[in-house]
Structure formats: structure tokens, C-alpha cells
N, C-alpha and C positions, 0 to 999 in steps of 0.2 A: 504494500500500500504506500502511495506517493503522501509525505505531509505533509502536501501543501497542491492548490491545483496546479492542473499542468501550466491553461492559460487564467492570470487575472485580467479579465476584463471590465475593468471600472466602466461603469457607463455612462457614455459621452465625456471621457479626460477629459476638459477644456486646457487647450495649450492658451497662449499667447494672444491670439487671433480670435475675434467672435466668430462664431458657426464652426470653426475647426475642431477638432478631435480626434484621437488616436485609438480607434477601436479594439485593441488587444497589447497585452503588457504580457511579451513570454517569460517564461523563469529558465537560467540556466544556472548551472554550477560549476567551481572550478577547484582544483586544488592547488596553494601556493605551497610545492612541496620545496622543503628546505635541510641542509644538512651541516657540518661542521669540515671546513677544509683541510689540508694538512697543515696548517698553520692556527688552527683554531676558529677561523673566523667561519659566520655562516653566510652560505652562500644558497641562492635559488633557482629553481629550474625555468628554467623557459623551453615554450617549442613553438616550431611556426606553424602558421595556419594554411591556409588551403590557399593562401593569396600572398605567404611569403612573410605574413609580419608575424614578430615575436609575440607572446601570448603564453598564459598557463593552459596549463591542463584543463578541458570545462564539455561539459557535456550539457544534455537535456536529463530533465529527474527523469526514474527508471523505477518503474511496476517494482512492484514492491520490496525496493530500496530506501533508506531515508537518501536523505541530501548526502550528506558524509559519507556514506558506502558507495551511494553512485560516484561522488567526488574520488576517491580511492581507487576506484574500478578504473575513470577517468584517467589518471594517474598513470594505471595499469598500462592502458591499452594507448594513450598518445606519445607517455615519455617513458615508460620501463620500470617506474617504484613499485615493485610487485608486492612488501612491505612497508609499511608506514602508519604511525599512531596519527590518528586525526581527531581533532580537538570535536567538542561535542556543537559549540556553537561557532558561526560564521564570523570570520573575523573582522568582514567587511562587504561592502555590497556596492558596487556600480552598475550602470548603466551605458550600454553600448545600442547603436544601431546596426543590422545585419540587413543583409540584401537578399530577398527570395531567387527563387532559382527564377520568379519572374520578373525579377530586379524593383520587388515593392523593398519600402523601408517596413523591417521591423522591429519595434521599441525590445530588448532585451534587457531586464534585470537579472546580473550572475553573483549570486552568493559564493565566499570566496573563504574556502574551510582549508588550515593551516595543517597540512600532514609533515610530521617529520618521517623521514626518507630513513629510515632500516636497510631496506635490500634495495638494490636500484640493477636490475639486469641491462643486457646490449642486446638481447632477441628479444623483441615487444610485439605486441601484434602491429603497431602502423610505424616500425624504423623503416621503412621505405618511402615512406608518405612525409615526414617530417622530421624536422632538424631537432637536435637538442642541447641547450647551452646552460652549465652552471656559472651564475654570476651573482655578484654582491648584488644586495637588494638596491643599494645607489643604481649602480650597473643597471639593472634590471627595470629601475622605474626610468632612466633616459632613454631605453630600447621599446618600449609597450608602446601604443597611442590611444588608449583610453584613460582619458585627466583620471577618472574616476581609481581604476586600478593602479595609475601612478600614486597616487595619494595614499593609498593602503599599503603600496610598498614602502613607500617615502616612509610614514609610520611603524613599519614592521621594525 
């Protein structure tokens, strides 16, 4: 069971503009999985998306997953942390726009759950699909282009 819906749809958001509105708020999830270098310091994963920008781990919620287990899964299968303790609540929450496959905008809300990295393999299900880079959280919030998730890094 998902806790929480798939889509929130407030009805009629009123943006900016009179008469305008944004008919659908999706929810997605992400993990900002992190680890400790050879030097002590910690560092975070990044991977790229299907369009080349750096990005965490993030999926849509998953039939009966919470948030934090889909996030994990997430993990699994875009960057390789096949283990990782994931904190119970969300560290932080942005907002990005994504493009449909019929190029409408859609509003995304991604809840963004803190997994420290245990195991981290080199066979994942999508190392062919995307790059993977550990970098200092500084590092990692000038590489993202969502304000939202640089600020949760900036804070991390």
C-alpha cells in the first residue's frame, strides 16, 4: 500500500494568473544516498538522467512500498547501493517540472529520504543507462538544476 496518493490533485491550484491552474501535483521520491571517503569526509551520489543532467536516485511511489523502501529500491536499480539504512522521514522536499512523452509540463513534488550507503555494487540493473558520481555535497549542489534540491544539499 502507497502512503500517500499516487497523484495530488488540489483542485483548480490557482498559480499567478487569474483563470490559470495546474490540474495535477505528481509525487516522486528520491534517495540522497551518502557515504564516508577515504579521508573521512562525506560524500554523495549522483546519477544522470535520461537527458544527461546530474540528479539523485528518484522514482515514482511503488504498490505496496512506503516512500523509503521505494527510495532504496530506487537506489538499487539507478546507482548500485544495494544496502543502505534510510532515515524514517524525508529530509527535504522540492519541486521540479518534467516533460511528458507528449512534451506537456508536469508539476513534480520529490520527497528526498537520506540512505547511508552500506554496500554500493558496479553490476546494477541500469549501469548502462547512467553515469555515477560521488561528490561532496558543495560539489553536488553546483552540478543538480533544481534550486529546490540544491538547497537541501547546501543544508545536508
Amino acid at each position: 500500500m502507497v502512503d500517500e496518493a499516487d497523484e495530488m490533485s488540489p483542485k483548480d491550484m490557482l498559480d499567478d494568473r487569474p483563470g490559470r491552474y495546474i490540474s495535477h501535483v505528481h509525487r516522486q521520491l528520491a534517495a540522497l544516498c551518502h557515504r564516508k571517503n577515504e579521508k573521512g569526509k562525506r560524500e554523495v551520489l549522483l546519477v544522470t538522467s535520461s537527458t544527461g543532467r546530474w540528479i539523485l536516485p528518484k522514482g515514482w511511489p511503488m504498490e505496496g512500498k512506503t516512500d523509503r523502501e521505494a527510495a532504496l529500491i530506487e537506489a538499487w536499480e539507478e546507482a548500485g547501493v544495494r544496502e543502505g539504512k534510510v532515515k524514517r522521514k524525508p529530509i527535504g522536499t522540492f519541486v521540479s517540472v518534467k516533460l511528458s512523452d507528449h512534451g506537456d509540463e508536469e508539476i513534480c513534488v520529490t520527497r528526498v529520504f537520506e540512505v547511508k550507503a552500506k554496500l554500493v555494487l558496479d553490476d546494477y540493473p541500469e549501469r548502462k543507462r547512467r553515469d555515477r558520481r560521488w561528490v561532496s555535497a558543495k560539489a553536488a549542489a553546483r552540478l543538480v538544476t533544481e534550486d529546490g534540491l540544491r538547497e537541501i544539499l547546501r543544508d545536508l
